[in-house]
Every structure is written in structure tokens, then in C-alpha cells.
C-alpha positions in Angstrom: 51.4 -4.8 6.8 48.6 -6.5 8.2 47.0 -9.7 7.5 43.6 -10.0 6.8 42.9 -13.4 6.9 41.7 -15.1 9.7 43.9 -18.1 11.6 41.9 -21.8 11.0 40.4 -21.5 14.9 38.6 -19.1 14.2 36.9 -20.0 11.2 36.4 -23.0 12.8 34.7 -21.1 15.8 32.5 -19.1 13.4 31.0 -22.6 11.2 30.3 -23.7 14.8 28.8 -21.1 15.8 26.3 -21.1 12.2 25.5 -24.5 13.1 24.2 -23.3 16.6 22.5 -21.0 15.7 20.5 -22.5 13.0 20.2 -25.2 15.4 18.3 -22.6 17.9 16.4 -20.6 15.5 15.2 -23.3 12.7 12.4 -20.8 11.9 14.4 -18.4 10.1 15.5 -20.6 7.5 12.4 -20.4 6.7 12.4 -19.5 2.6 11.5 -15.9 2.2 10.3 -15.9 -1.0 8.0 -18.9 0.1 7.0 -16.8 2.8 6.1 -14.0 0.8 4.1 -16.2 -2.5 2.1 -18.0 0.2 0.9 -14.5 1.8 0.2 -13.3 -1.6 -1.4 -16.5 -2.7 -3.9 -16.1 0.7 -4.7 -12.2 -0.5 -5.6 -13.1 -4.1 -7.8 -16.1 -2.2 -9.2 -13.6 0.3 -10.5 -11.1 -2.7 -11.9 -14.2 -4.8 -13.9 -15.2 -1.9 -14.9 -11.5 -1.2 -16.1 -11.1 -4.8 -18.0 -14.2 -5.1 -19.8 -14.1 -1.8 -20.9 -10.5 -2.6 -22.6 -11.1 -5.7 -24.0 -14.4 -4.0 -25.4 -12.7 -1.0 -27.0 -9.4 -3.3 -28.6 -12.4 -6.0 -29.8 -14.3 -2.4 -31.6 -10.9 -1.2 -33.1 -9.9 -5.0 -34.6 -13.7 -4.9 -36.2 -13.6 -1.8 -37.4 -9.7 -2.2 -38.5 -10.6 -6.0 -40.5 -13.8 -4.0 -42.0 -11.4 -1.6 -43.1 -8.3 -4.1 -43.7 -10.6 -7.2 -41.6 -8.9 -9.2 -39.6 -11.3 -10.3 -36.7 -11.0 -12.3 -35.9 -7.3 -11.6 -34.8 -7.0 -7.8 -32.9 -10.4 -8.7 -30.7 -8.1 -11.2 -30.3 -5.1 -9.4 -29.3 -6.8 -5.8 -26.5 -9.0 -8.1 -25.5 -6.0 -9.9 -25.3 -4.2 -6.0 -23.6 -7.3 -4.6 -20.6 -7.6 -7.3 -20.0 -3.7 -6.8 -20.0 -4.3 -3.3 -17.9 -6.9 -3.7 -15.6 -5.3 -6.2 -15.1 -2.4 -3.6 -14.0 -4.7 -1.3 -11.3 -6.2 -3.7 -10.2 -2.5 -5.1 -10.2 -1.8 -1.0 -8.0 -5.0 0.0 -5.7 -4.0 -3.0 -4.7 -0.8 -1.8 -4.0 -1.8 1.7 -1.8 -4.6 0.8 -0.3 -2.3 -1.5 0.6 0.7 1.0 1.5 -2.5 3.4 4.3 -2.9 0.9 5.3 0.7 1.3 
């Protein structure tokens, strides 16, 4: 019969060899899961940002064209209303790229 167990050198030999290699190649004990909340954390960051400079940007445009035709408060609705679709898009787009990125 044959005996699985491994004599004391070489387990020996293989801790050593964990050590040295950890010692290389610190960055992959890097926590996955860490890894993987921070990139989702900067996503959900990235679409906030998206959605509020959108609507910030149309409201900007629908103020000064409202200042320049005097017809103020309408174009100051409909660019905001333009800028959070646009800027909804762009979340709903980011989604489904990070999304098939998962795939």
C-alpha cells in the first residue's frame, strides 16, 4: 500500500516556500472581496456624478437660453427635464456595461 502522507521535509519545504512567495508577490493578498466593493463603490460614484451633472448642465443651458429669449421659466424646465434623461441614459448605459463586464 502506499502512503499518502508526506515526510516532515517536505512540508517543511512547502510552508517555506508560501512564505516566499507571499514575500515576492504581496499584491495578491490583496482581499478580493475588497477589491471587488471598492470597484463597485467607484461605479455607483461614477453614475451619481453622471446623473447630477446632467441635470446641472441642461438647468445651466435653460437659464442662460430663458435669459437670452425672455422666456423664462419654460426653457429652464425643458433643458432640466433633457439633462436628467440624458443623464439617466448614461446611468441605464454604465449599468449594462458593467453588467455584461460581469459576464
Amino acid at each position: 500500500m502506499a502512503d499518502n502522507k508526506k515526510p516532515s521535509d517536505l512540508l517543511d519545504l512547502e510552508e517555506r516556500l508560501k512564505k516566499a512567495r507571499k514575500s515576492a508577490h504581496p499584491e495578491e493578498d490583496v482581499d478580493v472581496e475588497q477589491q471587488q466593493r471598492s470597484e463597485a463603490m467607484g461605479i455607483a460614484f461614477k453614475m451619481g456624478v453622471e446623473l447630477v451633472v446632467g441635470t446641472a448642465i441642461g438647468g445651466l443651458i435653460g437659464w442662460a437660453l430663458d435669459d437670452v429669449f425672455g422666456s423664462k421659466p419654460w426653457l429652464l424646465i425643458v433643458f432640466l427635464v433633457l439633462g436628467f434623461a440624458a443623464g439617466m441614459m448614461n446611468v441605464v448605459r454604465d449599468a449594462n456595461k458593467s453588467q455584461q463586464d460581469e459576464e
